[in-house]
C-alpha atoms as a printed R data frame, in Angstrom:
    type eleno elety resid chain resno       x       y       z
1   ATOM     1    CA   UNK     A     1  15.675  29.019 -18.146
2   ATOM     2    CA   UNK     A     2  18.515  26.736 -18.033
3   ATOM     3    CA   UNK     A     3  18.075  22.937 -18.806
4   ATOM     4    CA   UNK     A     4  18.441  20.724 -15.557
5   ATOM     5    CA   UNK     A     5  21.441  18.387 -14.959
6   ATOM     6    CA   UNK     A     6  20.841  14.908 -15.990
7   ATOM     7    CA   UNK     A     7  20.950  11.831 -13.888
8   ATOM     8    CA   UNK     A     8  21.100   8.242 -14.808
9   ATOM     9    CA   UNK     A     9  17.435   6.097 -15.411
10  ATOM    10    CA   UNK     A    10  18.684   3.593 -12.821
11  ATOM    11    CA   UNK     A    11  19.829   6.398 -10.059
12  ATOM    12    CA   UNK     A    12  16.418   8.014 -10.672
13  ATOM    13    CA   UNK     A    13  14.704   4.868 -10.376
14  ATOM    14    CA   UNK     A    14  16.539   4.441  -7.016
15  ATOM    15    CA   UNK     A    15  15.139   7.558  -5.820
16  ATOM    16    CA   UNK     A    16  11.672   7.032  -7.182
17  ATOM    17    CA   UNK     A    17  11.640   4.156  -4.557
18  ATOM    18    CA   UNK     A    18  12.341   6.409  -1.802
19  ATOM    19    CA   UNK     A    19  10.437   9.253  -3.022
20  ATOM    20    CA   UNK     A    20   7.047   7.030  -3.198
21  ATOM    21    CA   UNK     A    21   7.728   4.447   0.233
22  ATOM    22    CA   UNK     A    22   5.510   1.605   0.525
23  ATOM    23    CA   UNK     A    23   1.758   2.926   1.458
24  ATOM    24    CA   UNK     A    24   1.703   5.576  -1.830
25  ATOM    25    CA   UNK     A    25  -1.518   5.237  -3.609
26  ATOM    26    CA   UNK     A    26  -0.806   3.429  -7.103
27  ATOM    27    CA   UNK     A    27   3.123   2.858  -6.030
28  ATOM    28    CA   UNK     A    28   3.566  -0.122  -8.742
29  ATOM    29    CA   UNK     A    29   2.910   3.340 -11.185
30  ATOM    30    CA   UNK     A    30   5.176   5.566  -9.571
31  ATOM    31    CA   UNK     A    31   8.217   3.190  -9.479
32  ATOM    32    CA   UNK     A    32   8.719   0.908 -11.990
33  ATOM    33    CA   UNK     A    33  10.680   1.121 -15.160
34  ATOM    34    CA   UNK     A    34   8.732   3.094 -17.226
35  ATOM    35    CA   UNK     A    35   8.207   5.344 -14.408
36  ATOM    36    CA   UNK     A    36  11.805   6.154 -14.136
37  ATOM    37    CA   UNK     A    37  12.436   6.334 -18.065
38  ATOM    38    CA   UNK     A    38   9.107   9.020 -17.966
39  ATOM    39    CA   UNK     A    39  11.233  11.213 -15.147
40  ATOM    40    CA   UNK     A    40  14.952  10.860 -17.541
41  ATOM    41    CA   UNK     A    41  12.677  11.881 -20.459
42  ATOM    42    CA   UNK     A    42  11.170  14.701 -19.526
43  ATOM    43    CA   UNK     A    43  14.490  16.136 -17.356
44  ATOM    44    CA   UNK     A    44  16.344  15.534 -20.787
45  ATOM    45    CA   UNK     A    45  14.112  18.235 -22.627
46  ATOM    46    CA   UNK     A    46  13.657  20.450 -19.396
47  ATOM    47    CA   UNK     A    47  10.016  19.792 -19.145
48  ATOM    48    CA   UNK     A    48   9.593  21.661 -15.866
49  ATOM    49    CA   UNK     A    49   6.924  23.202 -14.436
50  ATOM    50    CA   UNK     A    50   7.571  27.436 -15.071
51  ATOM    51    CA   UNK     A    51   9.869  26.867 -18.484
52  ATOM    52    CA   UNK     A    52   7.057  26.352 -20.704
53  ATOM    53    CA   UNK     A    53   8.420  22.965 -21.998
54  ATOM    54    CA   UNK     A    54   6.064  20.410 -22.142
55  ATOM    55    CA   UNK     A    55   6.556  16.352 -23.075
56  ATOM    56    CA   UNK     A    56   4.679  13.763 -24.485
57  ATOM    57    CA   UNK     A    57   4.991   9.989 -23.762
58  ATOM    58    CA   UNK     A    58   6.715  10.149 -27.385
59  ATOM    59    CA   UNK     A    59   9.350  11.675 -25.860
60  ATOM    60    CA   UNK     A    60   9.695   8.892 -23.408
61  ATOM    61    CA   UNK     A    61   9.305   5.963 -25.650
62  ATOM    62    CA   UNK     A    62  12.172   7.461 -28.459
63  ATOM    63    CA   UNK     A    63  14.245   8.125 -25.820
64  ATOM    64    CA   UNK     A    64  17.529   6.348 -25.493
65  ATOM    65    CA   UNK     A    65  20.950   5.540 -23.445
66  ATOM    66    CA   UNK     A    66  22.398   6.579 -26.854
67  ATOM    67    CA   UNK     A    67  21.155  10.064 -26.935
68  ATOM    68    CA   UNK     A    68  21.255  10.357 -22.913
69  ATOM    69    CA   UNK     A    69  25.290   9.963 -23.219
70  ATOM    70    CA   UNK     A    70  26.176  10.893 -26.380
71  ATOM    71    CA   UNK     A    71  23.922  14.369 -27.121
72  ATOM    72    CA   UNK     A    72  23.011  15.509 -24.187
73  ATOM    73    CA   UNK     A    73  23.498  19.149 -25.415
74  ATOM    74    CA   UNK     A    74  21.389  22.164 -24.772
75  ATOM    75    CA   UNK     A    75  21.012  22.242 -28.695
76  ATOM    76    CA   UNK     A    76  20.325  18.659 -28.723
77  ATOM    77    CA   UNK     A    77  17.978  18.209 -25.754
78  ATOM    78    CA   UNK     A    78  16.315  21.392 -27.078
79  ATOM    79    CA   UNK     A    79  15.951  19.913 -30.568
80  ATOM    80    CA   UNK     A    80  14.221  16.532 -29.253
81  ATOM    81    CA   UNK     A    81  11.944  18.539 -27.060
82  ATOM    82    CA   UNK     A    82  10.867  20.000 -30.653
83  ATOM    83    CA   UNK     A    83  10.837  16.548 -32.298
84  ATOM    84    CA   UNK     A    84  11.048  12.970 -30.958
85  ATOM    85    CA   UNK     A    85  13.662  11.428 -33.535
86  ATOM    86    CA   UNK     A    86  14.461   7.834 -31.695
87  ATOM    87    CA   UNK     A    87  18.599   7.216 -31.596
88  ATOM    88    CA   UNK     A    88  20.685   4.170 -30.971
89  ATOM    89    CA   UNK     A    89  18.769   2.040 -28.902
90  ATOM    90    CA   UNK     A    90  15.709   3.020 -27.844
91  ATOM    91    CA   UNK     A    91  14.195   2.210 -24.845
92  ATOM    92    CA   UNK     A    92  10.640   1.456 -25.835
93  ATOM    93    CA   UNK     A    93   8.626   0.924 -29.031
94  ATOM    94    CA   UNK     A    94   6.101   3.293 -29.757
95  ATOM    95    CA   UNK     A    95   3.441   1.239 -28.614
96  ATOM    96    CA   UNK     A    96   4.065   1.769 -25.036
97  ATOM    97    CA   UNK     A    97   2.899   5.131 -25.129
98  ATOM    98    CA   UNK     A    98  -0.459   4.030 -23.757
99  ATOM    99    CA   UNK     A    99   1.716   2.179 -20.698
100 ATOM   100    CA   UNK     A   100   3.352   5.298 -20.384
101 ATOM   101    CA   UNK     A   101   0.540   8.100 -20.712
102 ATOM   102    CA   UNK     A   102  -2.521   5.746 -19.347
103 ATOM   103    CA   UNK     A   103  -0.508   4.057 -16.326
104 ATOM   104    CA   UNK     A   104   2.302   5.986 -15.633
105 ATOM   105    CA   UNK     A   105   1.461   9.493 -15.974
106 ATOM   106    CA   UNK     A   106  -2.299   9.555 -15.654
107 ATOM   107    CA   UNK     A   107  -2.968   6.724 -13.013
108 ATOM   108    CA   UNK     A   108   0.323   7.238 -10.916
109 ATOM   109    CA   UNK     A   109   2.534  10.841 -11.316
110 ATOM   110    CA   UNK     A   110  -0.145  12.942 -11.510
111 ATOM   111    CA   UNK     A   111  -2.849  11.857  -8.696
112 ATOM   112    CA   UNK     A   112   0.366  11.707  -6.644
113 ATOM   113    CA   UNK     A   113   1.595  15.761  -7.815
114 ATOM   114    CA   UNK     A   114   4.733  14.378  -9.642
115 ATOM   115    CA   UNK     A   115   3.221  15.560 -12.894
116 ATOM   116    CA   UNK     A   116   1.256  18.948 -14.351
117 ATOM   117    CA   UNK     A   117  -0.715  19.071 -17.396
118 ATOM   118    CA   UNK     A   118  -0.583  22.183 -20.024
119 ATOM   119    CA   UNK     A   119  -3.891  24.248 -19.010
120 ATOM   120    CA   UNK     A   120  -6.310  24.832 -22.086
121 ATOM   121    CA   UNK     A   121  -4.936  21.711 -24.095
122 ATOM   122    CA   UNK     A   122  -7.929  19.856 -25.317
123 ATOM   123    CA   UNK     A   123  -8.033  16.443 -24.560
124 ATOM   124    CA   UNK     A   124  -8.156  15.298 -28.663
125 ATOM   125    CA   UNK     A   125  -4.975  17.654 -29.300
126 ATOM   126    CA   UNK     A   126  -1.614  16.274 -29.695
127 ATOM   127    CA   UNK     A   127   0.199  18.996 -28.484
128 ATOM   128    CA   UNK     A   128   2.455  18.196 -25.669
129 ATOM   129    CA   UNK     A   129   0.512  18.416 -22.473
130 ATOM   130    CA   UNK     A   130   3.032  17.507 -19.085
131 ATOM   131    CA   UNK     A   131   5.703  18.503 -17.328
132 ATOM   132    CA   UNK     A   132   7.263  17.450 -14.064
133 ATOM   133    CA   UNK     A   133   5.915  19.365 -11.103
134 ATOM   134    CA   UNK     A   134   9.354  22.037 -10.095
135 ATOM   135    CA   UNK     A   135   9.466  20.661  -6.546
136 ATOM   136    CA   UNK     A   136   9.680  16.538  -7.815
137 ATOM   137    CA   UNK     A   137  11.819  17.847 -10.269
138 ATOM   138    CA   UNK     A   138  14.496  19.408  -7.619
139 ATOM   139    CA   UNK     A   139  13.964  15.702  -5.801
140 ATOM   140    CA   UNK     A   140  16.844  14.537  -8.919
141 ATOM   141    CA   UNK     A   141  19.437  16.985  -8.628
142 ATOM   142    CA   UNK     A   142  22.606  14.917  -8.478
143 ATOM   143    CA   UNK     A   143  23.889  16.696  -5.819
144 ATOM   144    CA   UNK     A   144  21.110  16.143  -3.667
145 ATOM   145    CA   UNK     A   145  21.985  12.693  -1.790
146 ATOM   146    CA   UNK     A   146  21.944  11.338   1.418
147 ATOM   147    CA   UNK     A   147  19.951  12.479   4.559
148 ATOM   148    CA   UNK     A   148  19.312  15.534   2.209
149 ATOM   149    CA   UNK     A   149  17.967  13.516   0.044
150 ATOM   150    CA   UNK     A   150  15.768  11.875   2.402
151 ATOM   151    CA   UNK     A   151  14.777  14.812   4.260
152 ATOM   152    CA   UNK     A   152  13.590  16.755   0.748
153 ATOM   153    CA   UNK     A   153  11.849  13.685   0.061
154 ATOM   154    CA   UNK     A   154   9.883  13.668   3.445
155 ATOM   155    CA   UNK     A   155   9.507  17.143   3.508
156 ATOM   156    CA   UNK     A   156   8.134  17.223  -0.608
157 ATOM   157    CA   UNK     A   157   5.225  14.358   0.778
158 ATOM   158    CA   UNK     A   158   4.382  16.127   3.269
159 ATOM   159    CA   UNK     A   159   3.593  18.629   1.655
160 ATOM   160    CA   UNK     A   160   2.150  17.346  -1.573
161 ATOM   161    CA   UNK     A   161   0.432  13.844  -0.915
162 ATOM   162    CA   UNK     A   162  -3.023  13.989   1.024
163 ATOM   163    CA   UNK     A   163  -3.306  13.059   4.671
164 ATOM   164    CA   UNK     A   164  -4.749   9.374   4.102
165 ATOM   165    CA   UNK     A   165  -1.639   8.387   1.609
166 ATOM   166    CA   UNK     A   166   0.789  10.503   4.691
167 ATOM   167    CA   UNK     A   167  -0.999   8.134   7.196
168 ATOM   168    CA   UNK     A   168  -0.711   4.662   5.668
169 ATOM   169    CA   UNK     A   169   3.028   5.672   4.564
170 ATOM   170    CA   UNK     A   170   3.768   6.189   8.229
171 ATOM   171    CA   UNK     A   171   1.929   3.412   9.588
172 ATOM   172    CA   UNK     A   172   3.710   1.023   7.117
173 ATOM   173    CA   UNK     A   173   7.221   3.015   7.854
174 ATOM   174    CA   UNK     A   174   6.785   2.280  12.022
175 ATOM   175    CA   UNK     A   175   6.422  -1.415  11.386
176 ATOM   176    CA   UNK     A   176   9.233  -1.902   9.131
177 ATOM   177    CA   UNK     A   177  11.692   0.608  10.882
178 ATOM   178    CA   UNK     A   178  11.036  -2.151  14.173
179 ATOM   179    CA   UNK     A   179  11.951  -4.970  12.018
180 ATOM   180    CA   UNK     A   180  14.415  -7.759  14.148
181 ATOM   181    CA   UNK     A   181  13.029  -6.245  17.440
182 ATOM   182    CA   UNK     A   182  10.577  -8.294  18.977
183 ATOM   183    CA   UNK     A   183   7.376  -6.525  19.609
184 ATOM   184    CA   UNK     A   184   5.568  -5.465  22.551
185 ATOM   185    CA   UNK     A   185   1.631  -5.907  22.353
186 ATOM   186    CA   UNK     A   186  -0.385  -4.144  24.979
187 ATOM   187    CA   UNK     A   187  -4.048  -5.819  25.627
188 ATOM   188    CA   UNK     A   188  -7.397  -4.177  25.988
189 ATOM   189    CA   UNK     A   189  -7.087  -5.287  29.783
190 ATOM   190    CA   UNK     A   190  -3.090  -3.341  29.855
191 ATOM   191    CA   UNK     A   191  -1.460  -6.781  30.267
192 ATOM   192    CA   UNK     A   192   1.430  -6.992  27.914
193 ATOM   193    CA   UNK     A   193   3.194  -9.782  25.873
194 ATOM   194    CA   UNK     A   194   6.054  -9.381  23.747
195 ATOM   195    CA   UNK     A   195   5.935 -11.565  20.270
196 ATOM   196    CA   UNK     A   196   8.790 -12.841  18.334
197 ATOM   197    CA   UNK     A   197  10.298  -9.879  15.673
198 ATOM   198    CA   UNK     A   198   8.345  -9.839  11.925
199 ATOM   199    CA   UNK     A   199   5.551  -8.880  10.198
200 ATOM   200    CA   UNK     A   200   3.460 -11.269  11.512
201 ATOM   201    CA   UNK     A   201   3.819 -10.088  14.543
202 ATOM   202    CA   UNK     A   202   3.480  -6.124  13.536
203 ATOM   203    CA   UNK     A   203   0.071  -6.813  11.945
204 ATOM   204    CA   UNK     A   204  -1.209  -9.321  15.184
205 ATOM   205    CA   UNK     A   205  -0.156  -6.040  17.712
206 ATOM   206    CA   UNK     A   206  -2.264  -3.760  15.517
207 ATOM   207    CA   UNK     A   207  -5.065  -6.426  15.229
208 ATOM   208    CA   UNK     A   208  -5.198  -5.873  19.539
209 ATOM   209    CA   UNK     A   209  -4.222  -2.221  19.557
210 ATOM   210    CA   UNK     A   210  -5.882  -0.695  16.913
211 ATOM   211    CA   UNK     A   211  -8.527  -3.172  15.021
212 ATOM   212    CA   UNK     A   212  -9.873  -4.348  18.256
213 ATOM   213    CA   UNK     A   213 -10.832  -1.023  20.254
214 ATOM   214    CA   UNK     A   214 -12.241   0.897  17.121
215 ATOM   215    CA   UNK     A   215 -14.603  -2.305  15.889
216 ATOM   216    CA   UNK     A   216 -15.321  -4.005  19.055
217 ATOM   217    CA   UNK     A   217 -17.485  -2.295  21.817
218 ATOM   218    CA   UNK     A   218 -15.819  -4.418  24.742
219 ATOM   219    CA   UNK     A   219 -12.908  -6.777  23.492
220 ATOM   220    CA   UNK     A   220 -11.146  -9.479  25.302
221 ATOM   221    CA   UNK     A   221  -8.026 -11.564  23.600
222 ATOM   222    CA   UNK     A   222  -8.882 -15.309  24.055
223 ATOM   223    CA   UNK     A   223  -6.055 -16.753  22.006
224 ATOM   224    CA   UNK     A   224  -3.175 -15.446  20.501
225 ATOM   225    CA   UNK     A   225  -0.428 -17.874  18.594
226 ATOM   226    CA   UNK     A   226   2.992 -16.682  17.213
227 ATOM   227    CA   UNK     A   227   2.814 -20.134  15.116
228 ATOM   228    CA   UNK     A   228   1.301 -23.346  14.759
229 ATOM   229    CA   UNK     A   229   3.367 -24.752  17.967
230 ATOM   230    CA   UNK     A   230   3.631 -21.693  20.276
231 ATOM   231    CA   UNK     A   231   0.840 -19.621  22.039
232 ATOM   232    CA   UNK     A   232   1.509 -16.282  22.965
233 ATOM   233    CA   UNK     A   233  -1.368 -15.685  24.927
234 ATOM   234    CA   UNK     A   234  -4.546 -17.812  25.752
235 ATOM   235    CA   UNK     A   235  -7.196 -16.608  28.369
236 ATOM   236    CA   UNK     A   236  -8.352 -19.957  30.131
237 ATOM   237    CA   UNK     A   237 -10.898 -18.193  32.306
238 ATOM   238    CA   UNK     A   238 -13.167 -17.054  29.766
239 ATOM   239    CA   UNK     A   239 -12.101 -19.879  27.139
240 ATOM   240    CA   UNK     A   240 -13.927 -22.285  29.966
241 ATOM   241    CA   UNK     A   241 -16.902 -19.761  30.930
242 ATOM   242    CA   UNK     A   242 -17.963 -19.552  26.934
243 ATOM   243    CA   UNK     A   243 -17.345 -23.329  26.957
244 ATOM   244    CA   UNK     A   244 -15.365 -23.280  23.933
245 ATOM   245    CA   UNK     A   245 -12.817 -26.285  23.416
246 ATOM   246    CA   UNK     A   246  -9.929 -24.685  21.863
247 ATOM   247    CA   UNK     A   247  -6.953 -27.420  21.676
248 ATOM   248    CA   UNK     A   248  -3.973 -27.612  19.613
249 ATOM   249    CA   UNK     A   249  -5.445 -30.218  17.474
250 ATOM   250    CA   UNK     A   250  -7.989 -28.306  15.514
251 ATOM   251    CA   UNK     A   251  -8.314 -25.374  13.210
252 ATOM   252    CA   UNK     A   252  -7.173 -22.722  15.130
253 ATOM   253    CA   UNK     A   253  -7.072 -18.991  13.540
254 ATOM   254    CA   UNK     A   254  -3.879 -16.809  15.070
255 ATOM   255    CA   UNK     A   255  -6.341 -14.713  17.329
256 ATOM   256    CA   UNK     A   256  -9.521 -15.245  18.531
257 ATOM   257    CA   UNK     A   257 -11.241 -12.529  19.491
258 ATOM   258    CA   UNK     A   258 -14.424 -11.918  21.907
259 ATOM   259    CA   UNK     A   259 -16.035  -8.588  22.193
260 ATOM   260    CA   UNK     A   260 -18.482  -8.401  25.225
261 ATOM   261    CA   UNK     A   261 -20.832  -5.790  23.779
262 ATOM   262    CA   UNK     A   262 -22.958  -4.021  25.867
263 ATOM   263    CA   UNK     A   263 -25.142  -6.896  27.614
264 ATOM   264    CA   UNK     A   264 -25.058 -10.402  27.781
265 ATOM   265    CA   UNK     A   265 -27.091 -10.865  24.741
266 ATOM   266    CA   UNK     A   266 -24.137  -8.876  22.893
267 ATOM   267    CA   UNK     A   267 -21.886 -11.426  22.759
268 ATOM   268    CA   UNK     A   268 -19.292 -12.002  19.393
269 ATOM   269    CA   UNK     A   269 -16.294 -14.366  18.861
270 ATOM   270    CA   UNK     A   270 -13.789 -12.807  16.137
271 ATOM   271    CA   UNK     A   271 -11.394 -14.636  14.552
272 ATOM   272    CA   UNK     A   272  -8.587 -13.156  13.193
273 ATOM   273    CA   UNK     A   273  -5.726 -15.250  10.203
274 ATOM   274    CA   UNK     A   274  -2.759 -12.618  10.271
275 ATOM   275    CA   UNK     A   275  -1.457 -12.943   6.932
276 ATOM   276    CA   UNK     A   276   1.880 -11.531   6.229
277 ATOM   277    CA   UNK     A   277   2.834 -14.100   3.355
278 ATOM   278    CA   UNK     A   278  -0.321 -17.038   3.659
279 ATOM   279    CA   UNK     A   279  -3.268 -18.304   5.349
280 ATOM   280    CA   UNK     A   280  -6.556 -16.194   4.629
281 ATOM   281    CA   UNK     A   281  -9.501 -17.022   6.135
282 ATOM   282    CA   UNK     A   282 -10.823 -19.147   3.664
283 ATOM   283    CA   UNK     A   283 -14.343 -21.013   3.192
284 ATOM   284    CA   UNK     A   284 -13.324 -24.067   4.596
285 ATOM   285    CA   UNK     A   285 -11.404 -22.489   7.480
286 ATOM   286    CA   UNK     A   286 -14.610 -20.162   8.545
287 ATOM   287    CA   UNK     A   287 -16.518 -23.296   8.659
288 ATOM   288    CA   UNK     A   288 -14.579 -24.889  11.167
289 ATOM   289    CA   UNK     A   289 -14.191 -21.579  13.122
290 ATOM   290    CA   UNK     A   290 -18.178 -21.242  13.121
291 ATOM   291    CA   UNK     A   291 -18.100 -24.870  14.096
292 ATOM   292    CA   UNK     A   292 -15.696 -24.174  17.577
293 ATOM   293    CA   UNK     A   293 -18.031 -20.970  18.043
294 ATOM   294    CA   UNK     A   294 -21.078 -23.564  17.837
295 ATOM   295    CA   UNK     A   295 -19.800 -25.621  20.346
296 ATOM   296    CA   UNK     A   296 -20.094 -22.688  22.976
297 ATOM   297    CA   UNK     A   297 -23.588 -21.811  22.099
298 ATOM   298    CA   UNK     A   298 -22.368 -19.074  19.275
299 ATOM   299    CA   UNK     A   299 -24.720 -18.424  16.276
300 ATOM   300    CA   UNK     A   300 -23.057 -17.869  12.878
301 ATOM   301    CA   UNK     A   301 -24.895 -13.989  13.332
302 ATOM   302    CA   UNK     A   302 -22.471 -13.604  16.327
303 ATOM   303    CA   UNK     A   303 -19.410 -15.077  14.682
304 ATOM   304    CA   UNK     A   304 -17.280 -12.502  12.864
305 ATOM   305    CA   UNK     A   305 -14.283 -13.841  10.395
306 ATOM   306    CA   UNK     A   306 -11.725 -11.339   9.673
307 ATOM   307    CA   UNK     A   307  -8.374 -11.446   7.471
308 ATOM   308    CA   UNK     A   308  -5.628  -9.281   8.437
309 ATOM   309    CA   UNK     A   309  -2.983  -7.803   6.291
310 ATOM   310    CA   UNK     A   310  -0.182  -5.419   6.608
311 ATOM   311    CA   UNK     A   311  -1.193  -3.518   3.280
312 ATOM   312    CA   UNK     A   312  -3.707  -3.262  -0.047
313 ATOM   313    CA   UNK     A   313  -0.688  -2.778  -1.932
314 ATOM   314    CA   UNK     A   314   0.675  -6.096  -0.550
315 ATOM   315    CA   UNK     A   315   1.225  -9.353  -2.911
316 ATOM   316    CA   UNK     A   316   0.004 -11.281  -0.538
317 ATOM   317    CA   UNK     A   317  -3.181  -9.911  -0.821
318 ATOM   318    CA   UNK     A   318  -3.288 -10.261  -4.483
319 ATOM   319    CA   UNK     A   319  -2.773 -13.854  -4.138
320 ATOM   320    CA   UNK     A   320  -5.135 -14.498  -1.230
321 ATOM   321    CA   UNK     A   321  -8.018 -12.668  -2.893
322 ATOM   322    CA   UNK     A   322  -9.391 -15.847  -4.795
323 ATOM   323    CA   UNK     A   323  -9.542 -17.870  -1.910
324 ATOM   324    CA   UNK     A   324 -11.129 -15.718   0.874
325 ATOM   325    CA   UNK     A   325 -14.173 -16.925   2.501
326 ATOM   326    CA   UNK     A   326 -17.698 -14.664   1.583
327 ATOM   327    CA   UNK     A   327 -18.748 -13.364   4.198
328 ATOM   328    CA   UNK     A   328 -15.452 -12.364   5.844
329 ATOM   329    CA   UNK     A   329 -14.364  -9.381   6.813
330 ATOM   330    CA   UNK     A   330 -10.550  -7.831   5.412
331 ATOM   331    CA   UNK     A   331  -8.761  -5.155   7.549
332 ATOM   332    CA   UNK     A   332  -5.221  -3.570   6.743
333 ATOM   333    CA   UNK     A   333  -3.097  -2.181   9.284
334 ATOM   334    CA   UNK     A   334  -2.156   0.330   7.386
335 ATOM   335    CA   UNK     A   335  -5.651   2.059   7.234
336 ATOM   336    CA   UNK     A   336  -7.311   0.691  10.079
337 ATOM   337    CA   UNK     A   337 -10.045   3.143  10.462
338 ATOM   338    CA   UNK     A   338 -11.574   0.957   7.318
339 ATOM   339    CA   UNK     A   339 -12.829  -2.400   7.373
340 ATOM   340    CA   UNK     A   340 -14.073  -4.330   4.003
341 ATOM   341    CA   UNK     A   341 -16.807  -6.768   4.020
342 ATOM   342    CA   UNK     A   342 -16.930  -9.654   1.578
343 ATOM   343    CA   UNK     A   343 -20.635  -9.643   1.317
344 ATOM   344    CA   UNK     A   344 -22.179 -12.970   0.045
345 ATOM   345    CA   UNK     A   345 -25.699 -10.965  -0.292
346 ATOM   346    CA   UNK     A   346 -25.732  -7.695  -0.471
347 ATOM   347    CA   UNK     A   347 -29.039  -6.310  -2.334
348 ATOM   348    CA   UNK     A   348 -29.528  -3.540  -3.927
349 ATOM   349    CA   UNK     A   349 -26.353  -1.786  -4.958
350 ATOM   350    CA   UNK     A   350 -25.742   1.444  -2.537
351 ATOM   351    CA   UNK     A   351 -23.948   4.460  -4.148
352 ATOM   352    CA   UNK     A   352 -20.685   5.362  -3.293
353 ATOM   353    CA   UNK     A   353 -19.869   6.398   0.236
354 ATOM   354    CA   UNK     A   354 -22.563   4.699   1.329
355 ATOM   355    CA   UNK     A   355 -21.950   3.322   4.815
């Protein structure tokens, strides 16, 4: 079988991006340097899924812009499949094999089908054990570009990623692909409101559309701000029924939520921070949100605090993690058939899959 064409580390990491979009389980893995110097490597020796050439993260870390350009032979790419001899300068050290076989390989390419391991290898051998997978392989054939790049990309996760990854890569893919437009929110009583273009605004229209029916039994919008000096929407009639005093002068959340139930005894306020760069709920903020609940006759058992983000795989949930209040609740858009409770007592440990 003949050796593939090479392409360049940074092309291939250009592709990676595109290849995994935002939403891909373990992404950080999948695109990052290493990742792309893993791909180079093992095109370089052919190790392909169906030509019996299997790589090593050796064969990543003594790999080099050196030998990429200046032996890039069949004899010579055959020859370093055989044995790892670093040339020129090298792109790693030898030890960031672990980054590369623990991280890159193990954690990202292969739970996402990039990657195939040698069957029968024992885990102890050191025989050479992976090999891209033939269709992620085809996904760098320089003459693939384009829509036809994008297409085979689309077309390779359908096919290969599982239908949770496929659904939070599309859900993330709608909200950016609206970007600049301003966006159209339809409440649980029909009424619509449009809301100034960004992600704030993506993640407060799935907060109403898609948090709010599947957690709620019977949910009415009360509030809705855009910002700290504009309302969106406010309902005055039940605002003044509940008795709740909600004025620009206090700690306001951007929605606040109220879900009916099923009897007057079923009552719950929910309020919502949208947090597409800052502003979790944090402990001092659900204090003064259980305080304006008080106020209208609201038990903390009735009160529900919930953070909203556009994404797990977000940085801005990485940074608001230390700060979020216990006993919140944290919902992504982009898998919004899941909610995750920040319990403050939970008891006995429940197994896995436990509801």
């Amino acid at each position: 079988m003949a050796l593939p064409p090479l392409l360049d580390r940074a092309d291939i990491s250009t592709r990676l991006k595109l290849i995994f979009p935002e939403g891909t389980p373990e992404r950080d893995k999948c695109i990052r340097d290493a990742a792309a110097a893993t791909v180079a490597a093992f095109l370089y020796i052919g190790a392909v899924e169906g030509a019996d050439i299997w790589a090593n993260p050796v064969h990543v870390v003594r790999m080099g812009d050196s030998r990429m350009l200046f032996a890039a032979d069949d004899a010579a790419r055959a020859a370093y499949a055989k044995a790892a001899t670093a040339m020129g300068n090298r792109w790693y050290q030898d030890n960031s094999r672990e980054q590369v076989r623990d991280e890159v390989i193990r954690q990202g390419l292969i739970p996402n089908g990039a990657i195939i391991e040698r069957p029968g290898v024992p885990t102890t051998s050191s025989k050479p054990r992976y090999a891209l997978a033939a269709s992620f392989a085809a996904l760098f054939a320089p003459a693939l570009a384009g829509d036809a790049l994008a297409d085979a990309a689309a077309a390779w996760a359908q096919a290969t990623l599982n239908a949770a990854a496929r659904a939070r890569i599309n859900s993330l893919r709608v909200s950016t692909d609206h970007d600049g437009e301003e966006v159209l929110v339809r409440f649980p009583n029909r009424e619509t409101r449009l809301l100034a273009p960004g992600p704030s605004s993506q993640i407060a229209k799935a907060v109403v559309e898609e948090f709010a029916p599947r957690f709620l039994a019977d949910p009415v919008v009360l509030w809705l701000s855009e910002s700290a000096a504009k309302v969106a929407a406010r309902d005055e009639g039940w605002i003044k029924r509940l008795g709740l005093r909600i004025t620009p002068d206090r700690t306001l959340p951007d929605l606040i939520l109220l879900d009916r139930g099923r009897s007057a005894d079923d009552l719950m306020l929910v309020f919502v921070e949208v947090v597409a760069t800052d502003g979790p709920v944090t402990e001092q903020r659900a204090l003064a949100f259980v305080e304006i609940a008080r106020e209208g006759g609201f038990p903390p058992s009735q009160v529900a605090c919930v953070t909203a983000f556009l994404d797990r795989s977000r940085p801005e949930v990485k940074k608001a993690l230390p700060s979020l209040a216990w006993g919140g609740q944290v919902w992504f858009a982009s898998e919004p058939e899941r909610l995750m409770r920040l319990s403050p007592a939970p008891g006995r440990l429940q197994g896995f899959g436990t509801e």
